[in-house]
C-alpha positions as CSV (number, residue, x, y, z in Angstrom):
1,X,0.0,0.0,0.0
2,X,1.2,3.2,-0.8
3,X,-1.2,5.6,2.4
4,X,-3.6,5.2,5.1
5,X,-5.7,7.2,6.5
6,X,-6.3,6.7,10.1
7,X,-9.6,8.8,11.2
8,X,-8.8,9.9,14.6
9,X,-5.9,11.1,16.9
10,X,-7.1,9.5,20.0
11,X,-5.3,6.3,21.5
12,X,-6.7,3.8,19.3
13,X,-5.5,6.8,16.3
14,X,-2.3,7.0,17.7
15,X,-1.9,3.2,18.6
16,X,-2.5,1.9,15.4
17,X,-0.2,4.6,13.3
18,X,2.5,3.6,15.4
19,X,2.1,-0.2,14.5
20,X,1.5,0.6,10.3
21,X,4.5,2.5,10.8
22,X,6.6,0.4,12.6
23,X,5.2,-2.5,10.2
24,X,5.7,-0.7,7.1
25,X,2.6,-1.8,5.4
26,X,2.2,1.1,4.1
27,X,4.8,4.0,2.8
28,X,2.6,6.7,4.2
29,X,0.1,7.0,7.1
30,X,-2.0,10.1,8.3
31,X,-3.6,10.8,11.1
32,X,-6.8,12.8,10.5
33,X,-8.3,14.7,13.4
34,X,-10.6,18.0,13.1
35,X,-7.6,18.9,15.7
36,X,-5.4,19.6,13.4
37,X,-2.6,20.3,16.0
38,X,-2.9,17.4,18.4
39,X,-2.7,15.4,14.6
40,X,0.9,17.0,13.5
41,X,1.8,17.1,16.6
42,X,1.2,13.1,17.2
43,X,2.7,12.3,13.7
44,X,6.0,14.1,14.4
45,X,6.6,12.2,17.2
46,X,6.0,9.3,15.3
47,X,8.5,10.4,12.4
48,X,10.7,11.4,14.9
49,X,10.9,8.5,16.2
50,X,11.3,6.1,13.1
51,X,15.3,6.5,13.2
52,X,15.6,5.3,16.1
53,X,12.6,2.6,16.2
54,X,14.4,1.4,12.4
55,X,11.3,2.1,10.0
56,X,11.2,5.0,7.4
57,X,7.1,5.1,7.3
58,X,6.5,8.9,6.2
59,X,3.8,9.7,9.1
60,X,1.5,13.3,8.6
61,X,-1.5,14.8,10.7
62,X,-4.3,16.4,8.5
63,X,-7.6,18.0,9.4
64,X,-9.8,16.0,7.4
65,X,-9.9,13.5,4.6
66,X,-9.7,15.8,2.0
67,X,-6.4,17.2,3.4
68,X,-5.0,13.8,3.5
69,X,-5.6,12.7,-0.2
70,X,-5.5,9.6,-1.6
71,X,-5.3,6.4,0.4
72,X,-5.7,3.0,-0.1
73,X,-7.1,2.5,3.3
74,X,-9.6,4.7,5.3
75,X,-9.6,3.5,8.9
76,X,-12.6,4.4,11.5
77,X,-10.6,4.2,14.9
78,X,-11.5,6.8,17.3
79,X,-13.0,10.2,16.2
80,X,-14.3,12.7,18.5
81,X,-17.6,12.2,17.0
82,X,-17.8,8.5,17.9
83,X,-16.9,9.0,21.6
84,X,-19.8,7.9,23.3
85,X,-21.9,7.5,20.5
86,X,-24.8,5.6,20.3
87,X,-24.7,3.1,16.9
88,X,-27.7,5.4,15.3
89,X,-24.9,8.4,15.6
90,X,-22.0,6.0,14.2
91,X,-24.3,5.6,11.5
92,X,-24.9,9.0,10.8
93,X,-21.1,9.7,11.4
94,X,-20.1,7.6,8.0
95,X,-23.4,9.7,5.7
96,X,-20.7,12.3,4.4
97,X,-17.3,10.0,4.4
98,X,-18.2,7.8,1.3
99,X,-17.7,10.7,-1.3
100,X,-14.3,11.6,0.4
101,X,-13.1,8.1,0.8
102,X,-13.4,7.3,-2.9
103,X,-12.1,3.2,-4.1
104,X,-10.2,3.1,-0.8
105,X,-10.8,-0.2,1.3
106,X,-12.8,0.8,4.9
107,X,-12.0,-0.4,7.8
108,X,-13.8,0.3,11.0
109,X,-11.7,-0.6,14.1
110,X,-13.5,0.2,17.0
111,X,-16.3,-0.7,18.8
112,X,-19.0,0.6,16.3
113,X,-18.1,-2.2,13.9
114,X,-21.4,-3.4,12.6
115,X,-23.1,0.1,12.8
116,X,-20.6,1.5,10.3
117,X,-20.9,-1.2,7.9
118,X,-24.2,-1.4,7.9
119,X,-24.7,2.0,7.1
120,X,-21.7,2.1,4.5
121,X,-23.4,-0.3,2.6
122,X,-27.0,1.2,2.6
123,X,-25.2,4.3,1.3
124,X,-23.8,1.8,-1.7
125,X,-20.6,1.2,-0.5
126,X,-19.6,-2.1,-1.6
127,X,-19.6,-4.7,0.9
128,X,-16.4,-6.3,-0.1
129,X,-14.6,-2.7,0.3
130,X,-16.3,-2.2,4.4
131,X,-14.9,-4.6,7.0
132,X,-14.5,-4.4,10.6
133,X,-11.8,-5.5,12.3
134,X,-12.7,-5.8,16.1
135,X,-13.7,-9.8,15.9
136,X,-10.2,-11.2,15.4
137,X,-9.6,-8.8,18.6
138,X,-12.0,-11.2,20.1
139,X,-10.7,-14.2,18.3
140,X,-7.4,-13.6,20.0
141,X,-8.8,-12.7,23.5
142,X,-10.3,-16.4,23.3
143,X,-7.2,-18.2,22.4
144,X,-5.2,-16.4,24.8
145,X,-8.0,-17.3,27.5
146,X,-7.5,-21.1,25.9
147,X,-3.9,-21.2,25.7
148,X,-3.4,-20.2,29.4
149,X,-5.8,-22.9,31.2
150,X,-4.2,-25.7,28.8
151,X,-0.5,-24.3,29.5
152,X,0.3,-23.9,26.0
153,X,1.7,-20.9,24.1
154,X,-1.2,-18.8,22.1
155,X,0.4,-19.7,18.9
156,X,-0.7,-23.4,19.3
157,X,-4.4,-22.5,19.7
158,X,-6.9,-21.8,17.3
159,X,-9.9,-19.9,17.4
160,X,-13.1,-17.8,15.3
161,X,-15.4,-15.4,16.5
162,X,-18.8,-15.1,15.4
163,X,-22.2,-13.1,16.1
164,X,-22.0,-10.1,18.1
165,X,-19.0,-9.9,20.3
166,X,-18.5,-9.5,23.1
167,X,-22.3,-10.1,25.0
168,X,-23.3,-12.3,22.1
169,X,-19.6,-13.0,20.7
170,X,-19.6,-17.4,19.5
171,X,-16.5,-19.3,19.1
172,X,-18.1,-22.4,17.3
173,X,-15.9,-25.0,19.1
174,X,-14.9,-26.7,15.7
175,X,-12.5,-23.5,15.2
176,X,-11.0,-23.7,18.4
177,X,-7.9,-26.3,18.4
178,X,-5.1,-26.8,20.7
179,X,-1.4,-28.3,18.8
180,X,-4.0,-29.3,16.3
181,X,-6.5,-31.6,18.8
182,X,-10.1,-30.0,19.2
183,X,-10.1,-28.3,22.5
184,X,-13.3,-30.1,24.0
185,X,-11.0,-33.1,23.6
186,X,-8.6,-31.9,26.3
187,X,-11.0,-30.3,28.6
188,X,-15.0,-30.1,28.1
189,X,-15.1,-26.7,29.7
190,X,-12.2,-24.9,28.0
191,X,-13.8,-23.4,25.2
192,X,-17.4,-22.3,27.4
193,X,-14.8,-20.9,30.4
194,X,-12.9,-18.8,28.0
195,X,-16.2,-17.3,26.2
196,X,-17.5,-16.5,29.3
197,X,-14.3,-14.4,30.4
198,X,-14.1,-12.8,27.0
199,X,-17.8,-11.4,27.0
200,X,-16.9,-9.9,30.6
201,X,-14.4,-7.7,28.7
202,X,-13.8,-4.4,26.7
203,X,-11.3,-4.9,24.1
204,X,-8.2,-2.0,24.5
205,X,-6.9,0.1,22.0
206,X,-3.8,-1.9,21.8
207,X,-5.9,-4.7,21.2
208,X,-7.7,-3.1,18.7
209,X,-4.9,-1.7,17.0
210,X,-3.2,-4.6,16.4
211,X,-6.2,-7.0,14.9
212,X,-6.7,-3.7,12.8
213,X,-2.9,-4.2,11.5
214,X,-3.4,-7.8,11.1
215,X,-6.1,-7.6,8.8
216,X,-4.7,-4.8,7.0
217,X,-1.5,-6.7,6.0
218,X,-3.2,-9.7,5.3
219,X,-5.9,-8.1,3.2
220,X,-2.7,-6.6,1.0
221,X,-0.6,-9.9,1.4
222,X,-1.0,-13.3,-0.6
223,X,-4.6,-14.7,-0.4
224,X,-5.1,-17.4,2.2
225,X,-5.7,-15.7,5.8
226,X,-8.8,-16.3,7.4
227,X,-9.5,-13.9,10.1
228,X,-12.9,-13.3,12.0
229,X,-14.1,-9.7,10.7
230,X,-17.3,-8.2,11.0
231,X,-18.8,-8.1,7.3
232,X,-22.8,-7.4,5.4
233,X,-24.2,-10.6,5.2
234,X,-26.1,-11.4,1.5
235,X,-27.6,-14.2,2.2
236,X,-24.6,-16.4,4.4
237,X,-26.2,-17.9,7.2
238,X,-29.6,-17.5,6.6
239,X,-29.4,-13.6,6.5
240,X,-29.5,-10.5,4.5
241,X,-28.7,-7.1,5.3
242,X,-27.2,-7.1,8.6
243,X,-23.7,-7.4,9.4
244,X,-22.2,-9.5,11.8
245,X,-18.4,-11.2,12.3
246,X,-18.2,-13.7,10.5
247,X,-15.1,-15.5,8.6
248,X,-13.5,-14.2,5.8
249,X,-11.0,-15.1,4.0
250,X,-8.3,-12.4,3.1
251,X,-5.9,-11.2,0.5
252,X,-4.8,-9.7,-3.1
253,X,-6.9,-6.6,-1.7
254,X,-10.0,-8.0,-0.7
255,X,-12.3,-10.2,1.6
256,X,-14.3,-13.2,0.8
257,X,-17.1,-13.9,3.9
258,X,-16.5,-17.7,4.4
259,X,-19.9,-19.6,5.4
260,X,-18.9,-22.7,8.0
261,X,-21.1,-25.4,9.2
262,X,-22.5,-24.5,12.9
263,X,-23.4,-27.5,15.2
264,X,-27.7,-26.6,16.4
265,X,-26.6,-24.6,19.3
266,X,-23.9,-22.6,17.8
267,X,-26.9,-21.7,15.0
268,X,-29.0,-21.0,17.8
269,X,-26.5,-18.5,19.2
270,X,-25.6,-17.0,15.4
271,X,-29.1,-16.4,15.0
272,X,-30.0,-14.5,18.3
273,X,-26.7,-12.5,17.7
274,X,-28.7,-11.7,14.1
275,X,-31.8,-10.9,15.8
276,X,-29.9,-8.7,17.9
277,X,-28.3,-6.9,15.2
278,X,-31.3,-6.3,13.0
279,X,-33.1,-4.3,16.4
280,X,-30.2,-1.9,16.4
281,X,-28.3,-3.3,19.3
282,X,-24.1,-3.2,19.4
283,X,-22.1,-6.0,21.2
């Protein structure tokens, strides 16, 4: 990628221009806050401090999205007008962006996930070019929840998010794996335990941040990553015009939403999240 733009100079702004930069997925990242000054003043320090962190990542601060230019990428994280907000007012937040964001992939990586998708796509975004990012967050809360009570490292654990993280986030426990053996196999109550702890929790910015980099550089790396996003359903899973995370599978620029078999109770669960969804609620 040659730019991002990152909307908002806040910690989850800040956190996630830090970690393009340092990754160099991209050869230019701006951070793009209506305060102009607290967004230069942010991105010099990041310049400032690619010498010494080793990454040449050209880092700016802009007042809007027009200021910025072109990117390939337009990521939600935390503008002032989303602090707080309820999802009918992170719906109305993304009305005017569409024009401004032009062929650039969306990503929303906050907490607003299925509101701004939703409404990206009733304004005719396309549905492969809006994605949210906070699921594999989720995903990864799960495994790390998995990998400690089974005393393995995370990397050795497998897991997917589905639904409506986190009150009605579902790991189907098919996806979750342990050195390759389903989970249930080594302990009946791993999988339910670490669910439970997840929904307890708000997901960080760091947290955030970094499943947003993740599926960045895999949705610009070699196709073949699935990650658990939050994408428009047409039709997967029984339903239409809702979005919810789901799996998709990444690379050469875009996202495919992958539709896996559910066990009755984990369609249960998918469907309730759906119901959820469709009267408005968040996570």
């Amino acid at each position: 990628m040659q730019s991002i733009a990152i909307l908002g100079a806040g910690e989850l702004g800040a956190t996630l221009a830090r970690k393009v930069a340092e990754a160099e997925i991209a050869r230019r990242v701006v951070l793009v806050d209506p305060d102009v000054g607290k967004a230069k003043g942010k991105a010099l320090d990041l310049l400032q401090s690619g010498p010494v962190e080793g990454y040449d990542t050209r880092v700016e601060g802009a007042a809007d999205l027009a200021a910025a230019g072109e990117a390939d990428a337009v990521v939600i994280a935390d503008p002032e007008e989303l602090l707080d907000a309820s999802p009918e007012a992170a719906g109305l937040y993304v009305q005017g962006l569409l024009p401004q964001a032009g062929n650039a992939l969306i990503v929303a990586a906050g907490a607003h996930g299925p509101a701004i998708v939703d409404a990206l796509v009733a304004k005719k975004a396309k549905r492969d070019r809006v994605v949210g990012t906070a699921p594999a967050a989720f995903a990864a809360a799960v495994r790390r929840q998995v990998a400690d009570e089974l005393g393995l490292r995370v990397a050795e654990v497998t897991a997917l998010a589905l639904g409506l993280p986190p009150a009605h986030l579902l790991v189907p426990r098919g996806s979750v794996t342990a050195t390759g053996i389903p989970a249930d196999a080594l302990s009946p109550v791993v999988v339910r335990r670490a669910v439970e702890a997840v929904r307890r929790r708000r997901l960080g910015p760091v947290a955030l941040a970094t499943a947003a980099l993740a599926v960045l550089r895999a949705t610009w790396g070699r196709p073949g990553a699935l990650f658990s996003v939050t994408a428009r359903l047409e039709g997967e899973y029984g339903h239409r015009g809702l979005s919810l995370a789901v799996p998709a599978r990444l690379g050469g620029g875009r996202f495919d939403v992958i539709e896996m078999a559910l066990e009755p109770v984990d369609r249960v669960a998918f469907d309730t999240a759906a119901q959820r969804r469709f009267s408005g609620e968040e996570g």
